[in-house]
MMTF fields as JSON, N, C-alpha, C and O atoms, coordinates in Angstrom:
{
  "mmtfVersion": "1.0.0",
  "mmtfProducer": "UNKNOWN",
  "numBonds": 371,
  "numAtoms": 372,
  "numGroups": 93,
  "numChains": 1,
  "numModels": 1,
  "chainsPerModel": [1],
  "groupsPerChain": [93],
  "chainIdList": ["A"],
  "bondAtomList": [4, 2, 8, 6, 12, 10, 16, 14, 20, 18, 24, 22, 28, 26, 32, 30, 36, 34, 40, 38, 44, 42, 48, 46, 52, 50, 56, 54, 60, 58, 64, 62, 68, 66, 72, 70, 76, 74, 80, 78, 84, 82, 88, 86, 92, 90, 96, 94, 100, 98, 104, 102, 108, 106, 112, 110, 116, 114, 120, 118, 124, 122, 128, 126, 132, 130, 136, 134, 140, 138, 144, 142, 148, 146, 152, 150, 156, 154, 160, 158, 164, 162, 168, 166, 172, 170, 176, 174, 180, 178, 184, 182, 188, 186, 192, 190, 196, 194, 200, 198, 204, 202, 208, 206, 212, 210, 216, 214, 220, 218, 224, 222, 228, 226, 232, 230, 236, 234, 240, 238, 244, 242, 248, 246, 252, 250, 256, 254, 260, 258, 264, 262, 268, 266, 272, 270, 276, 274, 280, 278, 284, 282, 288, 286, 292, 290, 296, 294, 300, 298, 304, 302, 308, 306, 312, 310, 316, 314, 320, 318, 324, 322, 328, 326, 332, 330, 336, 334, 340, 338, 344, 342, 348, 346, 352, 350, 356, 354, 360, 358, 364, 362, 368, 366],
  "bondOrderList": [1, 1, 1, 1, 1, 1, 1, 1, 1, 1, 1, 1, 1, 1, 1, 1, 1, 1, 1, 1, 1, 1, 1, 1, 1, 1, 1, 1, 1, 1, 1, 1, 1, 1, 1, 1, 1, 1, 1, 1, 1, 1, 1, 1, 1, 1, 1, 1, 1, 1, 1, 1, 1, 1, 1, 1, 1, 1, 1, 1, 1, 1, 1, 1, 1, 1, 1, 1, 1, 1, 1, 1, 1, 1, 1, 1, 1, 1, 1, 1, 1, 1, 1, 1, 1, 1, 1, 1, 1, 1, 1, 1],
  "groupList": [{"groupName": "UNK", "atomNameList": ["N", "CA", "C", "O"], "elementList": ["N", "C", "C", "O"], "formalChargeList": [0, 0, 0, 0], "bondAtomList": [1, 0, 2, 1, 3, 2], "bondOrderList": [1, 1, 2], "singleLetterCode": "X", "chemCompType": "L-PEPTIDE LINKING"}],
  "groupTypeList": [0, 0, 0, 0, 0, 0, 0, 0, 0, 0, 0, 0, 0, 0, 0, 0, 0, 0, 0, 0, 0, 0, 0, 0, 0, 0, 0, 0, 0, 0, 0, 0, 0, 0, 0, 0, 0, 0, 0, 0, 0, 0, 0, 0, 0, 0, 0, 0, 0, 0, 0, 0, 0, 0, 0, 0, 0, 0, 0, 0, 0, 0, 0, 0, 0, 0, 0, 0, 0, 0, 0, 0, 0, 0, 0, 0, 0, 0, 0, 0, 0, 0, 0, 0, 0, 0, 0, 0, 0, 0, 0, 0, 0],
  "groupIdList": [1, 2, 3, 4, 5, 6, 7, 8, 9, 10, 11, 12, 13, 14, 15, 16, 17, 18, 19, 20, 21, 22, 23, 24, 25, 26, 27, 28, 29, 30, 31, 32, 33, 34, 35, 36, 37, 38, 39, 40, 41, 42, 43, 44, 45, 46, 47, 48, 49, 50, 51, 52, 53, 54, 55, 56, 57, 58, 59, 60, 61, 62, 63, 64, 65, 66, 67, 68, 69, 70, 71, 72, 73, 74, 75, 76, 77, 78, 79, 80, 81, 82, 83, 84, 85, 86, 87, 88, 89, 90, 91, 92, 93],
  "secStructList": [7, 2, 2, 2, 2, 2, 2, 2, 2, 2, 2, 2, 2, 2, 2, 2, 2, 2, 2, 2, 2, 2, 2, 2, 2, 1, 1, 7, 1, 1, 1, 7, 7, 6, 6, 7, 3, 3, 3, 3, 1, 7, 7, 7, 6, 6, 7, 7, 1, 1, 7, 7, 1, 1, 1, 1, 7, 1, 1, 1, 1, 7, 7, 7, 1, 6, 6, 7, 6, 6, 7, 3, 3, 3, 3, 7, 6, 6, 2, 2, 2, 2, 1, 6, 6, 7, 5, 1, 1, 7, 7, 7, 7],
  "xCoordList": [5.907, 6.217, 6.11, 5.639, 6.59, 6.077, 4.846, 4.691, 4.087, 2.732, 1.987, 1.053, 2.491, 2.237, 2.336, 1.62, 3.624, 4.267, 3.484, 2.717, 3.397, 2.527, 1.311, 0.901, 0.997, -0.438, -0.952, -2.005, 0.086, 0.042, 0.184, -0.726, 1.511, 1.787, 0.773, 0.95, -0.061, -1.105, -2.437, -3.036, -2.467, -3.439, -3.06, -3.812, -2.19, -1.279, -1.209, -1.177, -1.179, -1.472, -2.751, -3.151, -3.291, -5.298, -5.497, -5.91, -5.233, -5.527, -5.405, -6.353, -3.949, -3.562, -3.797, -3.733, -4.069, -5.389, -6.423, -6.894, -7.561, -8.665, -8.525, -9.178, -7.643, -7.639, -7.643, -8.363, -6.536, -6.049, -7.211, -7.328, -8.192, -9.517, -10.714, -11.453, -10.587, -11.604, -11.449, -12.344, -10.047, -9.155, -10.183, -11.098, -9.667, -9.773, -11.576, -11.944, -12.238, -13.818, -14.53, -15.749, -13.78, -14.153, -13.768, -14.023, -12.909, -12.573, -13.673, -14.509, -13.648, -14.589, -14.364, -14.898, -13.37, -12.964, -11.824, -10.74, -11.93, -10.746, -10.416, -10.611, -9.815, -8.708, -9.408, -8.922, -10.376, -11.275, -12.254, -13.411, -11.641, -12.311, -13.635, -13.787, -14.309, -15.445, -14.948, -14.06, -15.833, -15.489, -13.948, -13.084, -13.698, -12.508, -12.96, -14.138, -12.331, -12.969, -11.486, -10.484, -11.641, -10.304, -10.782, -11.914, -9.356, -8.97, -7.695, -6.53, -8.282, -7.589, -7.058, -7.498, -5.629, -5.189, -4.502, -4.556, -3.584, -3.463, -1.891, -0.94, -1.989, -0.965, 0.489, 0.715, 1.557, 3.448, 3.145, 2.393, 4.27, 4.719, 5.528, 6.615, 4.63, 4.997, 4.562, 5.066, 3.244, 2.539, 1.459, 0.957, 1.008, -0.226, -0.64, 0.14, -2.248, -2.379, -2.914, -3.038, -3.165, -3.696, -3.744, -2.929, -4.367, -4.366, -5.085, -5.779, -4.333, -5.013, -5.873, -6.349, -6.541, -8.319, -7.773, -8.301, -6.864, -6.893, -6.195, -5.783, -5.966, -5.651, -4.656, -4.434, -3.229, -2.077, -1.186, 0.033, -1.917, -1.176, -1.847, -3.054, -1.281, -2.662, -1.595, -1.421, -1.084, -0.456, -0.667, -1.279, 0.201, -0.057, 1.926, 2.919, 1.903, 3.373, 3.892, 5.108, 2.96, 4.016, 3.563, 4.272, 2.6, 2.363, 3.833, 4.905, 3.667, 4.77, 5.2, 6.28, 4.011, 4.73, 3.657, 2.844, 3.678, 2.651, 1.597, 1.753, 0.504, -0.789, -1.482, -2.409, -0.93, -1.767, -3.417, -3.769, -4.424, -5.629, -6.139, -7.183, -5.523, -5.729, -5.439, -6.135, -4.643, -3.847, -4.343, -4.232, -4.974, -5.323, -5.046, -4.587, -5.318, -4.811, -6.047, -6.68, -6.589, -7.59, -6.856, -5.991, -8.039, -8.163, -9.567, -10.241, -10.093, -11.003, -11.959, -11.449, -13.332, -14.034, -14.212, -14.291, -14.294, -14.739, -13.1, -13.117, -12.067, -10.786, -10.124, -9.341, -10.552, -10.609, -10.948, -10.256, -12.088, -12.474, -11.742, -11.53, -11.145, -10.514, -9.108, -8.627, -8.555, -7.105, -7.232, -8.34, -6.052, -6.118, -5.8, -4.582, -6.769, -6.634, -7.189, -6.948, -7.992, -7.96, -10.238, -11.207, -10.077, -11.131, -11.87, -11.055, -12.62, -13.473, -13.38, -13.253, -13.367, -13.455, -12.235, -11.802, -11.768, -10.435, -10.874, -11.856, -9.999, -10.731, -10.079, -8.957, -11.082, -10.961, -10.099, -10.031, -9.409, -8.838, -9.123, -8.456],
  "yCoordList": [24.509, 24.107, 22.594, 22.055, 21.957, 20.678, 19.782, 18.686, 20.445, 20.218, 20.238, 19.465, 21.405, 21.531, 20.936, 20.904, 20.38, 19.337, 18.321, 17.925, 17.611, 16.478, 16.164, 15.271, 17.0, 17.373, 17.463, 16.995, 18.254, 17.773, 16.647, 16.022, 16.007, 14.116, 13.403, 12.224, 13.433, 12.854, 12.792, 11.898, 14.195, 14.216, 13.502, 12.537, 13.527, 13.183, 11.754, 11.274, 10.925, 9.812, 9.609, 8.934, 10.221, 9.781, 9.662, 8.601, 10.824, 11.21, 9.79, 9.386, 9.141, 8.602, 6.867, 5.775, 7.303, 5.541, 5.724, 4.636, 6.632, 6.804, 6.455, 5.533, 7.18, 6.986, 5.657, 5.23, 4.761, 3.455, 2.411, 1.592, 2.706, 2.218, 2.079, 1.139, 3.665, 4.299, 3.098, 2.381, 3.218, 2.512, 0.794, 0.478, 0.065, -0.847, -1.882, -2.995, -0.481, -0.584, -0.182, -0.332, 0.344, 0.216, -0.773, -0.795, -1.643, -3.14, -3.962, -3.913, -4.922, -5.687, -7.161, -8.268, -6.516, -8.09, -8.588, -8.852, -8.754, -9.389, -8.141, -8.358, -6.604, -6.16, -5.22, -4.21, -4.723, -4.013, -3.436, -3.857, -1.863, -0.853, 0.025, -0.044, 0.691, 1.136, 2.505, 3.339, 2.13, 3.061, 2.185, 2.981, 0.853, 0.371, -0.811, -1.028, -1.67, -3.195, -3.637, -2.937, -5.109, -6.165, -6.153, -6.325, -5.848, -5.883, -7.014, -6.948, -7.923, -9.264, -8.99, -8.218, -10.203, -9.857, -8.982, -8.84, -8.119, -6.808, -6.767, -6.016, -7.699, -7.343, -7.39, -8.402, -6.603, -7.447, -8.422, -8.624, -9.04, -9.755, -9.137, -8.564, -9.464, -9.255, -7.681, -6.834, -7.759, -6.647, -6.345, -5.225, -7.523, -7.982, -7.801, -7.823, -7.575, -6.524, -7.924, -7.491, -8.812, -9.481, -10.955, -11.199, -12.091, -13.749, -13.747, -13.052, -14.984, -15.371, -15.579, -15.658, -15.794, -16.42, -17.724, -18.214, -18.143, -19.974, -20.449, -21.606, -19.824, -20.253, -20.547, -21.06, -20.343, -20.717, -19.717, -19.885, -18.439, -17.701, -17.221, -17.188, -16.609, -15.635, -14.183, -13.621, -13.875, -12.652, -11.162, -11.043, -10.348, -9.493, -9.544, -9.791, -9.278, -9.31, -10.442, -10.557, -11.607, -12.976, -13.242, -14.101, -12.723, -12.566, -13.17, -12.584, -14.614, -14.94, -14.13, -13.673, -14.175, -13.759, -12.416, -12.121, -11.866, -10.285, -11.113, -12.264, -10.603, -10.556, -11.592, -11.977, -12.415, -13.587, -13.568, -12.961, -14.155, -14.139, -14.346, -13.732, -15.315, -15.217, -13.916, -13.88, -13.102, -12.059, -10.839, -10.424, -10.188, -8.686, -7.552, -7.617, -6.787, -5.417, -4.281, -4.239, -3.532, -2.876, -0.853, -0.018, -1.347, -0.122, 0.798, 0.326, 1.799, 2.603, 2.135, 1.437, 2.091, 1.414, 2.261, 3.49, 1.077, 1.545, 1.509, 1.369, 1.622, 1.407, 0.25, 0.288, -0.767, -2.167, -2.532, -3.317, -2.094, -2.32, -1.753, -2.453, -0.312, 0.336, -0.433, -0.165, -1.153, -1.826, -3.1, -3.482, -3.544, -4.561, -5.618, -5.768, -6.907, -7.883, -7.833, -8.726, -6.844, -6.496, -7.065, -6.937, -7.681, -7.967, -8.135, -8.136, -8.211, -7.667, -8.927, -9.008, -10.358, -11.773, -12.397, -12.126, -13.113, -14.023, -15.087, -15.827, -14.996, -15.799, -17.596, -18.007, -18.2, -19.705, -20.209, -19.898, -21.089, -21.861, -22.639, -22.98],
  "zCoordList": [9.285, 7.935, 7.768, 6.766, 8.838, 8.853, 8.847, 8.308, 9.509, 9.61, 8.512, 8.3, 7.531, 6.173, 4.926, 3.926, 5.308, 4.111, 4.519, 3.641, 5.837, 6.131, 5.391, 4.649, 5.774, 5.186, 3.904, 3.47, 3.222, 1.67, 1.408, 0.862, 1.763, 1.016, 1.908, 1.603, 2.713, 3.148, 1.909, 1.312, 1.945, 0.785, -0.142, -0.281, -0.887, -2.193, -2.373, -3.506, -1.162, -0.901, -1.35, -2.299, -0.616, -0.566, -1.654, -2.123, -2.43, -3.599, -4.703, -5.376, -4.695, -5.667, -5.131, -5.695, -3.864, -4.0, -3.934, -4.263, -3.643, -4.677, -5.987, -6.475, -6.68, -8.332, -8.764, -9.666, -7.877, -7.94, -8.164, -9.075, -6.89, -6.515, -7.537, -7.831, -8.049, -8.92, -10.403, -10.853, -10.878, -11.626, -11.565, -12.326, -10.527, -10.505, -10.718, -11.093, -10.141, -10.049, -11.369, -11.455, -12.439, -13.468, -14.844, -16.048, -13.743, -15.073, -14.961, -14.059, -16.147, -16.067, -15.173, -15.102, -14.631, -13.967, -15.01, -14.489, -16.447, -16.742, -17.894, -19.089, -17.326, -17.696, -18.421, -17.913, -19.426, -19.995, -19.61, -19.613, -19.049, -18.21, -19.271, -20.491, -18.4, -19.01, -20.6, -20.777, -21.181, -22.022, -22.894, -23.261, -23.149, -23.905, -24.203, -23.916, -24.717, -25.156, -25.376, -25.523, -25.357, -25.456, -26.877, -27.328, -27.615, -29.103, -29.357, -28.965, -30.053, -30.179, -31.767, -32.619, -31.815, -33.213, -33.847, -35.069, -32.852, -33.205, -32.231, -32.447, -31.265, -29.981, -30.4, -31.063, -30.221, -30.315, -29.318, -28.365, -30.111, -28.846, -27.374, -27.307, -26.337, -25.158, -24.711, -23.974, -25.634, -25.35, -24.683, -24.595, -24.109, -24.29, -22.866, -21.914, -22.782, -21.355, -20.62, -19.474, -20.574, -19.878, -20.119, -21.009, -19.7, -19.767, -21.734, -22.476, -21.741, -23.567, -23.358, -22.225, -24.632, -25.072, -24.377, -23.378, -24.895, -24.973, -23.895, -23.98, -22.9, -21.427, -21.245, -20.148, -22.462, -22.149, -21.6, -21.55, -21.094, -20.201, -19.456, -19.696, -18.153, -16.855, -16.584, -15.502, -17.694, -17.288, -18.696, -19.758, -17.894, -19.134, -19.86, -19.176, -21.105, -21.623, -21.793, -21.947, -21.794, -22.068, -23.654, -24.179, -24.473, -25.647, -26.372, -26.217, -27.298, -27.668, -29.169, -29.545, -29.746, -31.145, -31.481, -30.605, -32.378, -33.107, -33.352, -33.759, -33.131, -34.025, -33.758, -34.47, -32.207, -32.017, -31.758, -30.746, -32.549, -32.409, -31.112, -30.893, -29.817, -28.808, -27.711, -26.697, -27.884, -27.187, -27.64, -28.794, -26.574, -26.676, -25.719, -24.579, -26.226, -25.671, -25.269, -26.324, -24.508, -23.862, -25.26, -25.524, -25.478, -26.573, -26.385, -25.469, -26.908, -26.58, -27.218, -28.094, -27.328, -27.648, -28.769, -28.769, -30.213, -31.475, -32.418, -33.641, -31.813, -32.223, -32.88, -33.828, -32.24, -32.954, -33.939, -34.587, -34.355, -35.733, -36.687, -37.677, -36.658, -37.498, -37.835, -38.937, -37.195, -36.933, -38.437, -38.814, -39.043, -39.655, -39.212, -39.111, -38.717, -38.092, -36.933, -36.121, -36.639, -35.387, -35.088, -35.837, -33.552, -33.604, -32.102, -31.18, -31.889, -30.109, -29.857, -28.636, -30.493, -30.009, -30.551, -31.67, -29.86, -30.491, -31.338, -31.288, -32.057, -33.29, -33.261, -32.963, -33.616, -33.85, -34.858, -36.047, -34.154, -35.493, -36.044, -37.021]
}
């Protein structure tokens, strides 16, 4: 019975760092996996999946206030546009 259980959470393991892997090999490098696009303009505050347009942060969730034009969020591609305010490039001031 032991041998058995082993054997399962071994797999179960494998399993869920493959996915992890799989996960990671389909970002673009900065946070916007295949099949989604960074949607700017749209984020809460402290929602925000990843570093700003404007370099004043390198994390995800430090988003200070709603709807900052620099701060986006990884949405499905084609979703962004539908949003109000919402836009694939961070917008200039």
């Amino acid at each position: 019975m032991n041998k058995t259980l082993n054997t399962l959470l071994a797999g179960a393991v494998a399993l869920t760092i493959a996915g992890a892997a799989s996960n990671a090999s389909a970002a673009d490098g900065h946070g916007a996996k295949d099949g989604q696009e960074k949607c700017y303009g749209v984020v809460k505050a402290g929602m925000n999946d990843c570093a700003s347009a404007d370099g004043k942060h390198g994390c995800a969730g430090m988003a200070s206030m709603d709807a900052s034009p620099n701060e986006w969020v990884s949405l499905p591609s084609g979703v962004c546009d539908k949003l109000a305010g919402g836009s694939t490039e961070p917008k200039k001031h």
